[in-house]
Structure formats: structure tokens, C-alpha cells
Legacy VTK file of the C-alpha trace (Angstrom):
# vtk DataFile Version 3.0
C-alpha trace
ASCII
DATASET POLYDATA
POINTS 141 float
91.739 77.828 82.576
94.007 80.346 82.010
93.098 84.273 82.773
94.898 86.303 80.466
93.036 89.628 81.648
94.216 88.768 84.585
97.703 88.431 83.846
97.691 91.517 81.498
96.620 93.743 84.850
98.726 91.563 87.366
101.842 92.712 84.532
100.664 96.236 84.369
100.491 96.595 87.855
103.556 95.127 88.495
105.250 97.568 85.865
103.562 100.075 88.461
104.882 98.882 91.399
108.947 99.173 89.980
108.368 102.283 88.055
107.469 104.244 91.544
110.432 102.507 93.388
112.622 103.457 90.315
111.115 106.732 90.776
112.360 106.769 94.564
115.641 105.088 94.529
116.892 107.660 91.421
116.065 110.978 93.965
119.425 112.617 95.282
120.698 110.328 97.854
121.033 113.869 100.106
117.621 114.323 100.192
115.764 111.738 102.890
112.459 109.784 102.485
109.614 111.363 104.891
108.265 108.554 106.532
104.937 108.356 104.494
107.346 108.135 101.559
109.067 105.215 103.212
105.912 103.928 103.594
104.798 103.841 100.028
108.080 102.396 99.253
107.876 99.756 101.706
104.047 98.866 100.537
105.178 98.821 97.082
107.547 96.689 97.574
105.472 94.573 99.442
102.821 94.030 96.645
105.581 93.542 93.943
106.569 90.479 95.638
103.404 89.008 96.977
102.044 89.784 93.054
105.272 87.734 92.122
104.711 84.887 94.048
100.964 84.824 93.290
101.960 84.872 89.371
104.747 81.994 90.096
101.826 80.119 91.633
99.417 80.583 88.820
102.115 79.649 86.173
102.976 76.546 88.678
98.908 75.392 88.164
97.898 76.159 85.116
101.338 75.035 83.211
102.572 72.113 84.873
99.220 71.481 87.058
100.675 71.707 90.604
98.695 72.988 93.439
100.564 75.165 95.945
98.874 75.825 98.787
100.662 78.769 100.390
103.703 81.250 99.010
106.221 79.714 100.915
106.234 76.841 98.971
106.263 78.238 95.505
110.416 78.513 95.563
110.695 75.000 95.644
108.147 74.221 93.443
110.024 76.592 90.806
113.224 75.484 91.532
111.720 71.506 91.232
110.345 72.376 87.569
113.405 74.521 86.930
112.063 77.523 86.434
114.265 79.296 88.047
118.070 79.142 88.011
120.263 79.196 91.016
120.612 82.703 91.152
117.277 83.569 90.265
116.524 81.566 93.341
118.706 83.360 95.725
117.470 86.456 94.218
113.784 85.212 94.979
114.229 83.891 98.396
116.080 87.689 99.472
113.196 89.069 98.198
111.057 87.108 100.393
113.071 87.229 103.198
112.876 91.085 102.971
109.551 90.948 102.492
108.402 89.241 105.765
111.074 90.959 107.278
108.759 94.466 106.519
105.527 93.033 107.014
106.716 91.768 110.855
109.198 94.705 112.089
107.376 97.115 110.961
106.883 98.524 114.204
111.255 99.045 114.627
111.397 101.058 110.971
114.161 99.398 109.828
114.300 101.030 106.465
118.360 99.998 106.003
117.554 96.761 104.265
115.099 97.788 101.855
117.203 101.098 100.931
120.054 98.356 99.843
117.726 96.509 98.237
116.450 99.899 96.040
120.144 100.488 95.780
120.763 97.400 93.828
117.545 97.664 92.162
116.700 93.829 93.577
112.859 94.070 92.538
114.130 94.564 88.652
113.935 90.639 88.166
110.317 90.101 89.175
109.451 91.940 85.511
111.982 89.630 84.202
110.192 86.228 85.746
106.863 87.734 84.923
107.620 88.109 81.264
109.440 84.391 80.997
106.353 83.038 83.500
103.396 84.198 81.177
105.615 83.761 77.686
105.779 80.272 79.570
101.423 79.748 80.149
101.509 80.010 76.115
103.817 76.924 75.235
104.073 73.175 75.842
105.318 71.507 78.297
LINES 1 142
141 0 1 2 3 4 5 6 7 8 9 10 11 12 13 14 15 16 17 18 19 20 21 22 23 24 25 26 27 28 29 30 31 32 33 34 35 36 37 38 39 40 41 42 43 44 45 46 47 48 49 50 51 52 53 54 55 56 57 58 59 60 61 62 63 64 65 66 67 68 69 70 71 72 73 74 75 76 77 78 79 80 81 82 83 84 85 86 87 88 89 90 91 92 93 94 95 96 97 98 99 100 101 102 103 104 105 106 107 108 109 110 111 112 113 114 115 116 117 118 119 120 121 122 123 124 125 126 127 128 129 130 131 132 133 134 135 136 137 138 139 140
């Protein structure tokens, strides 16, 4: 049964999450990130895509009723019900791949990649997804 509380605060939050990287990645480019600022960043970013991949799973059961056990199958299951197009896919899996990449080297501060990412504004498409994803819970198969 769908939880549309749920998805209203999982949007919100989401909106959240991009609105204080937009807020960081519009500062001067002279001016550097302290490194509880690069922190913030970094555990923003972290949540956006976890809270995408959670939503993608969500959509995934309670649209086309397919169980996915763990994150790192929810790719293919999009890309297997075509939710996703090819680019939308590569876009997904940097994300991802950026993602662990935080969450395990941590410890070397590797801020490079994410600063790209910012750069690009990469995180932009999980509002996209999450609008098509829950416009998607309302209609038929």
C-alpha cells in the first residue's frame, strides 16, 4: 500500500538535500570549503542518493510489484522495466559509484570527485526521477 506521506517528506527532503549543495557549489570558486563544510556536502550528497535509490525501490514494489532486496540491484531492475533511459542510467550508476566511493575513502578526503560532480550539478536528476517515479505510483501499468 502506497505511503504518500511518506513520499511527500522523502520529496521535500530531497528538495533539501540539492537546495544546500546548490547553495555550496554557487559560492565563489576562490573561496575554499572548511572541512566541516565538505563534510555537510559530502553527507548531503550521500542521503540524496541513498533517498533516491530507496524511492526507485519503493516505486519498483508498489508499481510493478518487484521485491529488491538491496540498492545495488535497483539499476537493473529500472533499467529491466525501463524506467530509466540509457543516460539516465549512466547518470545513476556515477552517482552510485561516487557515492560508495565517499562512504569507503573517507578516511583519504578525496573531495576532487564530488567537487566535479557539484560542478556539473550531477545530483539535479534525482528531483527529476523523483517527480516521474511518484507521478508514476499514480497510473497504470
Amino acid at each position: 500500500m502506497r505511503d504518500v506521506e511518506w513520499e511527500t517528506s522523502l520529496y521535500e527532503h530531497q528538495h533539501a538535500m540539492i537546495k544546500r549543495l546548490d547553495a555550496f557549489r554557487k559560492r565563489s570558486a576562490s573561496v575554499a570549503y572548511s572541512k566541516d563544510e565538505i563534510m555537510v556536502i559530502e553527507h548531503s550528497f550521500q542521503l540524496l542518493v541513498a533517498s533516491m535509490l530507496d524511492l526507485a525501490r519503493y516505486v519498483l514494489k508498489h508499481h510493478y510489484k518487484t521485491d529488491i532486496s538491496s540498492r545495488k540491484e535497483v539499476l537493473h531492475a529500472l533499467i529491466l522495466n525501463k524506467d530509466v533511459t540509457y543516460e539516465q542510467a549512466e547518470q545513476i550508476k556515477f552517482l552510485v559509484v561516487l557515492r560508495d566511493k565517499i562512504l569507503h575513502d573517507y578516511l583519504e578526503e578525496s573531495f576532487v570527485n564530488l567537487e566535479e560532480a557539484m560542478t556539473l550539478r550531477r545530483y539535479s536528476l534525482v528531483e527529476v526521477l523523483t517527480k516521474e517515479w511518484i507521478t508514476r505510483l499514480s497510473s497504470p501499468i
